[in-house]
N, C-alpha and C positions, 0 to 999 in steps of 0.2 A: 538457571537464574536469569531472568528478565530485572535489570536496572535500567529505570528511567531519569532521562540526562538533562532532556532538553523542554521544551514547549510546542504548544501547538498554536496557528494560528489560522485564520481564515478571511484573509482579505476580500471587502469587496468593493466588485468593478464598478457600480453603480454611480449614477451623475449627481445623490440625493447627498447637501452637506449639512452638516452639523450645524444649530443653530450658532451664527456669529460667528460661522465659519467656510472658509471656499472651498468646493467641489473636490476630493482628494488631498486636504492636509493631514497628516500624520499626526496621532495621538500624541499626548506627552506620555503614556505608559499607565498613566493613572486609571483608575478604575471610574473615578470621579464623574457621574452623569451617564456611565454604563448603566446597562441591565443585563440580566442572564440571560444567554442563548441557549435556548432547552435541544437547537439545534447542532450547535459549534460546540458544546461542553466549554465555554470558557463565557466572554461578557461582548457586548456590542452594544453601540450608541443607540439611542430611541430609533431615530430617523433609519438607521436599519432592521429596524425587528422583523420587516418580511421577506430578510432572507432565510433561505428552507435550504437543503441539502439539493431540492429541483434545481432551483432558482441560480447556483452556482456552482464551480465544480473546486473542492475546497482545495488549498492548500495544505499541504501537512507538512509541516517541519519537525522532524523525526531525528534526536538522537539516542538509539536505545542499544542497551549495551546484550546480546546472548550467547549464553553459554554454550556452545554444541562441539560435537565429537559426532562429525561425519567421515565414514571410511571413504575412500577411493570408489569411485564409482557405483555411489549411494547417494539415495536423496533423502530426507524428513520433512517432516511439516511443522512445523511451529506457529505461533500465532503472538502480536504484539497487540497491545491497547495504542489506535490514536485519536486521543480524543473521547467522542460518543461512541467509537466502532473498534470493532477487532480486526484485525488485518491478520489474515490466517497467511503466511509466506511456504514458498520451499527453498530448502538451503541443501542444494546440491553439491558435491566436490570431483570434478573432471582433471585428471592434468597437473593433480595437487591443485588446484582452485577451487576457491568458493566460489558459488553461486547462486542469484538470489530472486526468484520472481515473486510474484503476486500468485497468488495462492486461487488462480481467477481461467476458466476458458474462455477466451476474447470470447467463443460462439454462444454458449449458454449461460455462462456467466457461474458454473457450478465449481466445485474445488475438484482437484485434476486424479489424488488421491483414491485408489482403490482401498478394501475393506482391508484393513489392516496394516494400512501409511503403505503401502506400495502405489509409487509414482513411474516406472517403467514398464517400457515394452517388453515381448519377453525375448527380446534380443539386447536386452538392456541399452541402447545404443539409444532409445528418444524418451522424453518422459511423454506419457499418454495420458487422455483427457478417459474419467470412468465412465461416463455418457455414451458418447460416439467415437470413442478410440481414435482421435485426432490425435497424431506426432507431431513433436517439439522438436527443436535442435535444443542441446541439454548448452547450449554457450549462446547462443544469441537470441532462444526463444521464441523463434519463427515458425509456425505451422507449416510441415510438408506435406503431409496427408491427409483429409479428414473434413468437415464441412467448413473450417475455416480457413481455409489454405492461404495462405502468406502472411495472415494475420498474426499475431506478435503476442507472448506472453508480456505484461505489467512488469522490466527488470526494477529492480530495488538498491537505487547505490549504496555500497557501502565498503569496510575497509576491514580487513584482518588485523588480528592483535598478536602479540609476540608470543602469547601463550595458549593462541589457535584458536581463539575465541570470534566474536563476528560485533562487530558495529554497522548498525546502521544508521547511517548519518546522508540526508537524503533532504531537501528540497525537491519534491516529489509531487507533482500533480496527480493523483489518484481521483478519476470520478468515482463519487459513490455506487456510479449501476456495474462499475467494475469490480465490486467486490461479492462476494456471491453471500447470498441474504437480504440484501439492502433493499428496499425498494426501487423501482425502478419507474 
């Protein structure tokens, strides 16, 4: 079960202000004098309409609630809606803890996932990239091995529920070239 909690939003940095209005004032929330962002899935002032997913690197403000039953020293993959895009994640459990990246190889940019959701090496001990066999540390997400070495999986904050369920509750800068599909 994927429940969706929260909003999404995508600030931008831009000098351009709203007519009758100064460089970075804050909405009143209203929609009033938006238009739709075919980019952002949600509305944006005129004087913004040429932001693109290029052009910025969005914010995501993510509270989504998933259901999982990972064993001990197991990873899955699961995938959330934010926004216009899918955020394909892995939800590992080390140590009795979860754990939760980006579903993303810093190097290729492709999901890490071999055919049949297998995300380890077969010393189970790193998750491996299906491309070029790059290892992970399965808790901090650092490449040891592989063409991207010290480079970092995308981690995903988030919090445990009493009934071993997983929140992800995240102010979360994700560029889009970090997710594999996106345009880049």
């Amino acid at each position: 079960m994927i429940k969706l909690l929260g909003v999404y939003s995508t600030p931008c940095r831009c000098a351009k202000a709203a007519p009758g209005r100064p460089a970075g004032a804050r909405g009143s929330g209203s929609r009033r004098g938006l238009v739709p962002s075919e980019h952002f899935g949600g509305w944006v002032a005129p004087q913004h309409e040429h932001l693109s997913l290029k052009s910025v690197r969005p914010e995501v403000v993510m509270d989504i609630e998933l259901t999982v039953s990972v064993e001990e020293g197991r990873a899955q993959g699961h995938s959330v809606s934010a926004g216009t895009r899918e955020l394909p994640l892995i939800v590992l459990r080390q140590a009795g803890k979860l754990g939760v990246f980006l579903n993303s190889c810093p190097h290729a940019g492709v999901r890490l996932d071999w055919r049949g959701g297998s995300f380890f090496d077969y010393s189970g001990s790193y998750l491996q990239c299906s491309l070029h066999g790059a290892l992970f540390e399965t808790g901090s997400g650092r490449c040891v091995a592989g063409p991207c070495l010290g480079a970092r999986l995308v981690p995903i904050a988030h919090r445990s529920t009493l009934d071993g369920g997983l929140v992800i509750t995240a102010v979360e800068r994700i560029p889009a070239r970090a997710v594999p599909g996106s345009r880049r």
